[in-house]
Backbone as a chain_set.jsonl record, in Angstrom:
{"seq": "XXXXXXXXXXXXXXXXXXXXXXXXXXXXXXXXXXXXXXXXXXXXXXXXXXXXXXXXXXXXXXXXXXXXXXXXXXXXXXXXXXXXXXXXXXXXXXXXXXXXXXXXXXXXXXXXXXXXXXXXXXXXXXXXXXXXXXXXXXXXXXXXXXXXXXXXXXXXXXXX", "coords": {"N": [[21.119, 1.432, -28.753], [20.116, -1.113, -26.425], [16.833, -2.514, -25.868], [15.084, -2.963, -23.264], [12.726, -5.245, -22.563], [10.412, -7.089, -21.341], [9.006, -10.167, -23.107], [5.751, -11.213, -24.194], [5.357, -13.975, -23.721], [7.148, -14.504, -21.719], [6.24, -13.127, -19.565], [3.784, -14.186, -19.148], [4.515, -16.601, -17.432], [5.282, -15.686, -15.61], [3.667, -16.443, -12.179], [1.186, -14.826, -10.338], [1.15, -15.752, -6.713], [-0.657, -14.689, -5.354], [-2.193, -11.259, -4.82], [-3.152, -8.021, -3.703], [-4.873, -4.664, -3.003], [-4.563, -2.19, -1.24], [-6.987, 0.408, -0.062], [-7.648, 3.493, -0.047], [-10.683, 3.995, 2.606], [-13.904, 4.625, 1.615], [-15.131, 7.289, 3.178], [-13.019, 8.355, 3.718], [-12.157, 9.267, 1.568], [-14.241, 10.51, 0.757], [-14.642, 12.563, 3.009], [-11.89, 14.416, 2.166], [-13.104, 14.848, -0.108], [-14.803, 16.94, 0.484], [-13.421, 18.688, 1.52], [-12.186, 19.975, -0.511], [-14.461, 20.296, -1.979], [-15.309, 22.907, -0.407], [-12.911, 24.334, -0.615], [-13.461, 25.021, -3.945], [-16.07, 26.186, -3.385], [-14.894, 28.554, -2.415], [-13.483, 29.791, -3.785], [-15.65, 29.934, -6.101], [-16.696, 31.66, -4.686], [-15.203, 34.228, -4.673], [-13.958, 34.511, -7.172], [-15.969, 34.137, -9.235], [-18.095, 32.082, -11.997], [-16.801, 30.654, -13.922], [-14.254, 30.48, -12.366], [-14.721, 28.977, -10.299], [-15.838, 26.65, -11.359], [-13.752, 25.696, -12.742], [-12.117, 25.157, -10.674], [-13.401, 23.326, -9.641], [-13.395, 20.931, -10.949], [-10.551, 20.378, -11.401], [-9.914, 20.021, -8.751], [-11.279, 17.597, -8.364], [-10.084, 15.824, -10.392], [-7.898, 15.956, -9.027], [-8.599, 14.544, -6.801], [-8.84, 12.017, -7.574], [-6.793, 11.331, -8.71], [-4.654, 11.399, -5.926], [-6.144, 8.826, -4.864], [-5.454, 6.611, -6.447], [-2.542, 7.587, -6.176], [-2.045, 6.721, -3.368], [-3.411, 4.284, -2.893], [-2.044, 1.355, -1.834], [0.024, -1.629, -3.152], [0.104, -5.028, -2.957], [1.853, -8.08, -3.593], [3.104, -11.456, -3.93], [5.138, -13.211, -5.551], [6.774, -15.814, -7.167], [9.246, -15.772, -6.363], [9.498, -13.477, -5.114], [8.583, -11.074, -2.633], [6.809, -8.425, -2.999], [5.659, -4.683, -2.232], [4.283, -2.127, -3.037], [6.727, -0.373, -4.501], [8.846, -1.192, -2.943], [10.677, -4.291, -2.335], [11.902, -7.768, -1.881], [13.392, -10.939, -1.201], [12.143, -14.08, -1.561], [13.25, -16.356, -0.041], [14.481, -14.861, 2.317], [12.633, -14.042, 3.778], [11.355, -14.542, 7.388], [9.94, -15.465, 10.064], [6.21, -15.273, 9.999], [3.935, -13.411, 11.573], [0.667, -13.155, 11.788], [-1.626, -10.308, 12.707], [-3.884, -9.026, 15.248], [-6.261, -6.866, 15.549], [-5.321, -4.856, 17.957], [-2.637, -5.821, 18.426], [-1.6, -4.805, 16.344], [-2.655, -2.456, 16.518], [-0.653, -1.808, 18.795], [1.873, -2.615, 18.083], [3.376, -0.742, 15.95], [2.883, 1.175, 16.958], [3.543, 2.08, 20.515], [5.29, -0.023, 20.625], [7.292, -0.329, 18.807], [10.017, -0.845, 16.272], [12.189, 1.391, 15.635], [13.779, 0.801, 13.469], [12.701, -1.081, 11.605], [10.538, -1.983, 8.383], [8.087, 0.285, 7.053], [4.629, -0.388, 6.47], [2.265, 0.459, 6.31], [-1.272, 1.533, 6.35], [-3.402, 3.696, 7.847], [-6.34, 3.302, 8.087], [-6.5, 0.841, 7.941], [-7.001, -1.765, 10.37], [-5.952, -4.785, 10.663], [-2.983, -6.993, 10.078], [0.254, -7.986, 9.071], [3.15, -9.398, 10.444], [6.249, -9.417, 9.158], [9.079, -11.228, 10.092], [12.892, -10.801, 9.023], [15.451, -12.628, 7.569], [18.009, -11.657, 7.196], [21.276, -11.155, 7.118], [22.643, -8.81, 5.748], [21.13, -6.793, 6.268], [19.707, -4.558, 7.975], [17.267, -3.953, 9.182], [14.635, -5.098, 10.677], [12.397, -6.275, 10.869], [8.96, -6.493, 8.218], [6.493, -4.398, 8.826], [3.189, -4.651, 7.341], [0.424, -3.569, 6.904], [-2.883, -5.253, 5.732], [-5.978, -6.776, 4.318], [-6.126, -9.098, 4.053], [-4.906, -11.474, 5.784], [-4.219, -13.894, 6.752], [-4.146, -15.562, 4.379], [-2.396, -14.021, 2.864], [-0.371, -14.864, 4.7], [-0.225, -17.522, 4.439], [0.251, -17.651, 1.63], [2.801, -17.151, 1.591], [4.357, -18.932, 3.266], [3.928, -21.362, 1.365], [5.479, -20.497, -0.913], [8.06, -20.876, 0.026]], "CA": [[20.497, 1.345, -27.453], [18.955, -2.337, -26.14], [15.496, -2.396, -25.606], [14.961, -4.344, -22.277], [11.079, -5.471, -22.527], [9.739, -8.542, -21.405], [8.29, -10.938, -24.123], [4.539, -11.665, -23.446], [5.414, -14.862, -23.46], [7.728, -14.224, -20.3], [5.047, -12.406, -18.589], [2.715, -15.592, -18.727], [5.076, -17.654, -16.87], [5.384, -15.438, -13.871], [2.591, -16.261, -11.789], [1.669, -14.348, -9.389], [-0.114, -16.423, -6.57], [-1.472, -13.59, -4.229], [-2.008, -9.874, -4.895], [-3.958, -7.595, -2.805], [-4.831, -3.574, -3.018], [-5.218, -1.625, -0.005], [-7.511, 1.573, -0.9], [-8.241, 4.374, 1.157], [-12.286, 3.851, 2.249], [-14.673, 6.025, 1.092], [-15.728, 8.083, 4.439], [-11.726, 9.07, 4.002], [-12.279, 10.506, 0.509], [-15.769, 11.867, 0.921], [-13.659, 13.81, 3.53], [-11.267, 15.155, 1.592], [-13.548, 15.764, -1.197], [-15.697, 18.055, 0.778], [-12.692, 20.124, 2.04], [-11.704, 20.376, -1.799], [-15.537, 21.334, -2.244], [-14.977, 24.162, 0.208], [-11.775, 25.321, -1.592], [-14.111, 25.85, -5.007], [-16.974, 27.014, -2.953], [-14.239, 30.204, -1.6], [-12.97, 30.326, -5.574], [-16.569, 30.421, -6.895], [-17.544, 33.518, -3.991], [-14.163, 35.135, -5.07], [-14.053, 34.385, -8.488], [-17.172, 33.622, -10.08], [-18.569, 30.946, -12.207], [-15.837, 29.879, -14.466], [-12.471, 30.258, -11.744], [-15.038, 28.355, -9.699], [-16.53, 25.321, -12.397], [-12.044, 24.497, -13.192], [-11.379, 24.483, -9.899], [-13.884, 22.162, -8.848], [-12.883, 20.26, -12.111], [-9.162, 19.955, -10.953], [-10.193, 19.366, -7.309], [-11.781, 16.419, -8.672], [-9.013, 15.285, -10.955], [-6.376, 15.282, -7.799], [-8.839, 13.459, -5.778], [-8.736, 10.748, -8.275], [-4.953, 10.704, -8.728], [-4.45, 10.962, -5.077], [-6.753, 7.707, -4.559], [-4.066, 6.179, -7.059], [-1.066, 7.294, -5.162], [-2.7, 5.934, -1.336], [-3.297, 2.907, -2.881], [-0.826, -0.024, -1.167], [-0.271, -2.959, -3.592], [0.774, -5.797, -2.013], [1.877, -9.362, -4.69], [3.764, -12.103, -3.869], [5.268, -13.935, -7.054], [7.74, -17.46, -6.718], [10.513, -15.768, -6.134], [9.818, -11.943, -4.299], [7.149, -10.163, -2.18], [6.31, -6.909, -3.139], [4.862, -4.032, -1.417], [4.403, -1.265, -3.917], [8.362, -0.29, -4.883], [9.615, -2.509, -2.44], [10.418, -6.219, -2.549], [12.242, -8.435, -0.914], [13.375, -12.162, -1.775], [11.311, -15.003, -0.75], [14.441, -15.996, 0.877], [15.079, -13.78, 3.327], [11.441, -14.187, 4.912], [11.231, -15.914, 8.0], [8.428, -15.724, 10.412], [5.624, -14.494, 9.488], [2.876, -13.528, 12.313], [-0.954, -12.948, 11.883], [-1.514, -9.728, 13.921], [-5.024, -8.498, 15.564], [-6.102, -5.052, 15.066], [-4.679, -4.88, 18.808], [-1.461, -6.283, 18.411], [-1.226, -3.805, 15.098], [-2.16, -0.863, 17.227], [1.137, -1.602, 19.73], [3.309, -2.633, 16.789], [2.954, 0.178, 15.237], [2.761, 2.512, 18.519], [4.526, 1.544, 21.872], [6.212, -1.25, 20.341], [7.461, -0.347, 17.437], [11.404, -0.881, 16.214], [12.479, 2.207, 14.538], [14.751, 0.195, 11.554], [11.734, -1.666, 10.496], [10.206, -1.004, 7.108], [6.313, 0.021, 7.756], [4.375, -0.102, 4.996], [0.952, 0.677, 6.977], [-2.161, 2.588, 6.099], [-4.266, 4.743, 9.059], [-7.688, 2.907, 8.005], [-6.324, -0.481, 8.169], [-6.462, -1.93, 11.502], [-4.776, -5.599, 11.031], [-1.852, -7.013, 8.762], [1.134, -9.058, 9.342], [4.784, -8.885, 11.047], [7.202, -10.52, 8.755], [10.724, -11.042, 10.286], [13.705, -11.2, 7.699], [16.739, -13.461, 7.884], [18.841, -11.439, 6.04], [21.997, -10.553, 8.049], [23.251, -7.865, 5.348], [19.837, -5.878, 6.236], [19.493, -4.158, 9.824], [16.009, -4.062, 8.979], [14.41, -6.522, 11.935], [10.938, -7.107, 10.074], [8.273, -5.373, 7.587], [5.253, -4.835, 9.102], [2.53, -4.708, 6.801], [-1.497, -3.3, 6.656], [-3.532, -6.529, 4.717], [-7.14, -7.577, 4.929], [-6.51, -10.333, 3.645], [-3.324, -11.751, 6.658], [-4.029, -15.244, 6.29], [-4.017, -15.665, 3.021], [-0.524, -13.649, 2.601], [1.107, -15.269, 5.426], [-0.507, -19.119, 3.909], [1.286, -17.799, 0.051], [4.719, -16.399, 1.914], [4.78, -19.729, 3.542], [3.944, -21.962, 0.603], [6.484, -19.996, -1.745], [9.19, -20.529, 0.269]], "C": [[19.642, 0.08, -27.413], [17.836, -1.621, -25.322], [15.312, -3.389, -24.105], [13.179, -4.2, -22.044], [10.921, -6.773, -22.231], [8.278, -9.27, -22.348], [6.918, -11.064, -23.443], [4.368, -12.923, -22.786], [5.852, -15.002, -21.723], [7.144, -14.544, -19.26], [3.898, -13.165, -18.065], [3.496, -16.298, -17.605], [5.37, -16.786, -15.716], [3.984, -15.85, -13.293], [2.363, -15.889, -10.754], [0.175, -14.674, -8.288], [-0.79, -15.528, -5.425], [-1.358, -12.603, -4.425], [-3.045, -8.97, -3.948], [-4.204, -5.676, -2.957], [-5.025, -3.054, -1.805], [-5.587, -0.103, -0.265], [-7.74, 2.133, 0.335], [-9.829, 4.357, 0.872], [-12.946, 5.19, 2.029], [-15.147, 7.234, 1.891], [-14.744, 9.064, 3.693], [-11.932, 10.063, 2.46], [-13.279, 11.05, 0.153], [-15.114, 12.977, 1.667], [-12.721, 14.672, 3.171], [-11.713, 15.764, 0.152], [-14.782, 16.943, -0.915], [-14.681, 19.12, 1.109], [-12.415, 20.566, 0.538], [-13.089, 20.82, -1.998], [-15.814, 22.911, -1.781], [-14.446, 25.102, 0.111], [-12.957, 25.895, -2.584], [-14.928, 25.925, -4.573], [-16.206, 28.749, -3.141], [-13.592, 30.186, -3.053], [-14.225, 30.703, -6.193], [-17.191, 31.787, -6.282], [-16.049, 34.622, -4.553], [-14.088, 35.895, -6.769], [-14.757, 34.72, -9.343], [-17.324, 32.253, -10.714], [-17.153, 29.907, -13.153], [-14.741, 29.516, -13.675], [-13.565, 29.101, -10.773], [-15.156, 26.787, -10.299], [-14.312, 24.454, -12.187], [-11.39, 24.458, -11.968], [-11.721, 23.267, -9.452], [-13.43, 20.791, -9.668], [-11.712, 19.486, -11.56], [-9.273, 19.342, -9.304], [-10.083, 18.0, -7.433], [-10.63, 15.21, -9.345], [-7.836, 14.878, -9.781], [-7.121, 14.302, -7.15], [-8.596, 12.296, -6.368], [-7.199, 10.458, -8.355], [-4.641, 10.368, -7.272], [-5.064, 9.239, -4.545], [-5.316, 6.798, -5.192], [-3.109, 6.236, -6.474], [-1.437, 6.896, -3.966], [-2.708, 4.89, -1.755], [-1.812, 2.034, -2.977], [-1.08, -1.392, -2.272], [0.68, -3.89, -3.227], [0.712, -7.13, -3.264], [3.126, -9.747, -4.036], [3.746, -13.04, -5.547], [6.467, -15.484, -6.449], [8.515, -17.268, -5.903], [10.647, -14.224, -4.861], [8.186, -11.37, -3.86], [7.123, -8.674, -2.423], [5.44, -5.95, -2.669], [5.478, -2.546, -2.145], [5.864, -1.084, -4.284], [9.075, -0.849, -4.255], [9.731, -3.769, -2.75], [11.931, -6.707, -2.29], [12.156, -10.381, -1.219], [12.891, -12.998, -0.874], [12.59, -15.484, 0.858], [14.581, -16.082, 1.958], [14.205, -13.597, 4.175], [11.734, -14.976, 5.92], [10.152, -15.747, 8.602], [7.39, -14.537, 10.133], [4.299, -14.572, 10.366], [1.246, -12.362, 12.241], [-0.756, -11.639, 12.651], [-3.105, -9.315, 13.628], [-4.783, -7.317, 15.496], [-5.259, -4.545, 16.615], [-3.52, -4.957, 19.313], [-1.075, -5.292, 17.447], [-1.341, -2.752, 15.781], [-0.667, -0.558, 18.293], [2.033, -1.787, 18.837], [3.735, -1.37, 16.17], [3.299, 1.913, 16.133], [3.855, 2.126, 19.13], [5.526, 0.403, 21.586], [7.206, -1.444, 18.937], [9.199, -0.209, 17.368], [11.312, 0.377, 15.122], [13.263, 2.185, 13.167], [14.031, -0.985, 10.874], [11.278, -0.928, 9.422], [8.58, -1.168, 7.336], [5.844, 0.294, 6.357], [2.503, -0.366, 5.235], [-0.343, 1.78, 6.786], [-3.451, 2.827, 7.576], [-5.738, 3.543, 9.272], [-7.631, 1.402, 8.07], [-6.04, -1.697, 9.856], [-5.657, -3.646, 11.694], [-3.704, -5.767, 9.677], [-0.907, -7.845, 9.541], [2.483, -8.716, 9.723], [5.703, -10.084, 10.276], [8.482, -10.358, 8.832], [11.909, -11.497, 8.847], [14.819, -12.137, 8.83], [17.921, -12.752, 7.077], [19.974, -10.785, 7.016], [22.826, -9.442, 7.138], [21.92, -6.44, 5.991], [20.191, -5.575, 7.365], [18.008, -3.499, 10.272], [15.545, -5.333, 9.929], [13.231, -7.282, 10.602], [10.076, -5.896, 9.099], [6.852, -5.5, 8.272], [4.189, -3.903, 8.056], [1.25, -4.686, 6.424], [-1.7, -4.792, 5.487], [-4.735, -6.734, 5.63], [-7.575, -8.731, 4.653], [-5.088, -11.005, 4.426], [-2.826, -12.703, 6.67], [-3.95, -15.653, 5.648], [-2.109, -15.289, 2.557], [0.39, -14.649, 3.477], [1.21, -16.993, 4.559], [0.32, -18.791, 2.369], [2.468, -17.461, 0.743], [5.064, -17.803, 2.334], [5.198, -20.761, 2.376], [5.478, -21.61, -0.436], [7.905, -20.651, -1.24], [9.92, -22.088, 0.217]], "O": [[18.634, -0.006, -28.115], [17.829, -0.676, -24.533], [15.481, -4.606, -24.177], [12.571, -3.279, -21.498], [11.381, -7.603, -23.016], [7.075, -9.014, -22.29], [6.874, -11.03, -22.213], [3.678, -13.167, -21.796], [5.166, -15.431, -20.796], [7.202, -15.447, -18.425], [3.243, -12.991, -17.037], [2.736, -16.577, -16.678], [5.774, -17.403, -14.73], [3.048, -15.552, -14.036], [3.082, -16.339, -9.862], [-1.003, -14.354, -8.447], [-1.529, -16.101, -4.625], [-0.156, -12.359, -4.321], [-3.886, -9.706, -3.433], [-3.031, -5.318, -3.065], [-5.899, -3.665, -1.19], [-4.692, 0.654, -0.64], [-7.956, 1.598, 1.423], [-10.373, 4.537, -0.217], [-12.614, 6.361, 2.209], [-15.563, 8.197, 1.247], [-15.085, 10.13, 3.181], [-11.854, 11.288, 2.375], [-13.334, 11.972, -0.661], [-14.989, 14.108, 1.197], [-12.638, 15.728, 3.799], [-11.177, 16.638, -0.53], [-15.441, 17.589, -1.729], [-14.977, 20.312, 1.014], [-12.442, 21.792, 0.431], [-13.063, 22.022, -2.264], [-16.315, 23.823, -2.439], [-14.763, 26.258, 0.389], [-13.468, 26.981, -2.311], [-15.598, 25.627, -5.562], [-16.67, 29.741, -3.703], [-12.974, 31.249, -3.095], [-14.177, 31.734, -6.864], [-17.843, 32.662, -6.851], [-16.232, 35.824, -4.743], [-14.129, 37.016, -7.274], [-14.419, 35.507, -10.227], [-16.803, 31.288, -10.155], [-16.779, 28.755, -12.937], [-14.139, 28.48, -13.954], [-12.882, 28.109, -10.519], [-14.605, 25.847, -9.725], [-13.848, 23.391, -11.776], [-10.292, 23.907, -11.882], [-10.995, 22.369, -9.026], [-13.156, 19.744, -9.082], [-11.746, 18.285, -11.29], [-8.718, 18.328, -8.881], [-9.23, 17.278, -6.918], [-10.414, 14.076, -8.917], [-7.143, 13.865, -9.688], [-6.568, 13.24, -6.863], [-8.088, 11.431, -5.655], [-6.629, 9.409, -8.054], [-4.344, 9.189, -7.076], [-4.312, 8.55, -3.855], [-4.368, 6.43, -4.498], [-2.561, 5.199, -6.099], [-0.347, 6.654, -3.449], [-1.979, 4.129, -1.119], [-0.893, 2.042, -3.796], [-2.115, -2.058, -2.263], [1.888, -3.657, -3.173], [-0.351, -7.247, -3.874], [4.005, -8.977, -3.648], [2.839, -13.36, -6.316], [6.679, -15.84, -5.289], [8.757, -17.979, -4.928], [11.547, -14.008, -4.049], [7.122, -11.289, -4.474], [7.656, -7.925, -1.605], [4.27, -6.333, -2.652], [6.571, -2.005, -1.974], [6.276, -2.239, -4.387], [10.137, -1.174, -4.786], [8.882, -4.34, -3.435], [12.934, -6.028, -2.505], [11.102, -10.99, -1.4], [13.049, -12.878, 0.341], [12.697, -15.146, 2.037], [14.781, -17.095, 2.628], [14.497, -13.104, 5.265], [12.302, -16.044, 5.693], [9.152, -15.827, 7.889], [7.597, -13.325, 10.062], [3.526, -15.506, 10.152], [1.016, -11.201, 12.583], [0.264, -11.642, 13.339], [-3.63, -9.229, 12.517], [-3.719, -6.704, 15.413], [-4.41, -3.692, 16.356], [-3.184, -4.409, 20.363], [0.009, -4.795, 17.75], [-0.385, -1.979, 15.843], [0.038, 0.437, 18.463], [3.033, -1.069, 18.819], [4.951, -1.358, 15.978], [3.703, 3.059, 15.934], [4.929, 1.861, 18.589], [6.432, 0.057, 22.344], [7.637, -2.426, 18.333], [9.754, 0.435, 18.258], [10.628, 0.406, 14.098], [13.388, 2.985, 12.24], [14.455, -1.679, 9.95], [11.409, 0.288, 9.285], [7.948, -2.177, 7.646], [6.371, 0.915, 5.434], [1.737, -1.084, 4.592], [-0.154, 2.927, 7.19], [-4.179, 1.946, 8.031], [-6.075, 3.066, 10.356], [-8.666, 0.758, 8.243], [-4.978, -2.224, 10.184], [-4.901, -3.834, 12.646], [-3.593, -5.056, 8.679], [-1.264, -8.366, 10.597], [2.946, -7.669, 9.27], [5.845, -11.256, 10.627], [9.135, -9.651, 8.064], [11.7, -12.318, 7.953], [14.959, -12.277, 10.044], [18.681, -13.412, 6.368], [19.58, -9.859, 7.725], [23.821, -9.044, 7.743], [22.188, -5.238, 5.991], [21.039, -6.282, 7.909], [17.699, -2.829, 11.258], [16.106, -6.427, 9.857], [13.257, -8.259, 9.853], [10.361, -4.699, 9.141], [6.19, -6.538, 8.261], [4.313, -2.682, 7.958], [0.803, -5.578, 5.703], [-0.869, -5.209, 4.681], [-4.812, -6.835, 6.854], [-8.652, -9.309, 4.793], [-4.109, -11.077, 3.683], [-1.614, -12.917, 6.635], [-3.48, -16.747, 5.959], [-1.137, -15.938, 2.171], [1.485, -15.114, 3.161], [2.245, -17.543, 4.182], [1.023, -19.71, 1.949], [3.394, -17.633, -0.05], [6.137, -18.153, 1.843], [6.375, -21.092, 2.232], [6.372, -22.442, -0.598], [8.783, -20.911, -2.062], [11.128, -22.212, 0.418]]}, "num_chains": 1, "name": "protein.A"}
């Protein structure tokens, strides 16, 4: 059985000139960590002290993994943009437009193509519309949550 690993060496020579996280803010998981407080509140009046203590325990533990799975990572590298398991060859980008939180609420809403790929989070109100050129795709464009829009669209351009 081959091993397929990339050398460290490799791994230096990609460089990757823009990356970005998009996290859910904290209001959003104070909110969901009070309804999970609520759960082991109604386990500790049911229960008692111990079914109460491991739930709040585990509560705690999902909130933290969930934070992990919500988070959007967004990297462009030479050759491909990435948007968590997606990606997409430089390529195949073509325009790539700035949008206001305004323009993101109709994109998104009333305006929205249903064979785009959205790759948008609730708490994010702007981000970017990047059309493809790719005529095997029937994908129009990806539109994309970023608080950082100018920056991505200034590396998607440069790359290309």
């Amino acid at each position: 059985m081959k091993s397929c690993s990339v050398s460290p060496m490799a791994a230096r020579e990609v460089e990757i000139p823009f990356t970005e996280a998009i996290r859910p803010p904290l209001w959003l998981m104070g909110f969901v960590y009070f309804l999970f407080l609520s759960f082991a509140l109604s386990v500790w009046a049911a229960m008692g002290n111990t079914a109460g203590l491991i739930s709040l325990l585990l509560l705690s533990a999902l909130l933290i993994y969930l934070r992990q799975l919500i988070t959007m990572r967004i990297s462009v590298t030479s050759k491909e943009l990435f948007i968590d398991r997606a990606h997409i060859d430089i390529n195949f980008i073509g325009d790539v437009e700035v949008l206001t939180p305004e323009k993101m609420r109709l994109i998104r809403g009333r305006d929205a193509d249903p064979a785009a790929f959205l790759a948008i989070r609730f708490w994010e109100s702007s981000g970017v519309k990047i059309t493809l050129n790719d005529k095997r795709d029937p994908t129009p464009y990806w539109l994309v949550s970023s608080r950082k829009s100018e920056e991505l669209k200034r590396t998607l351009y440069i790359q290309r």
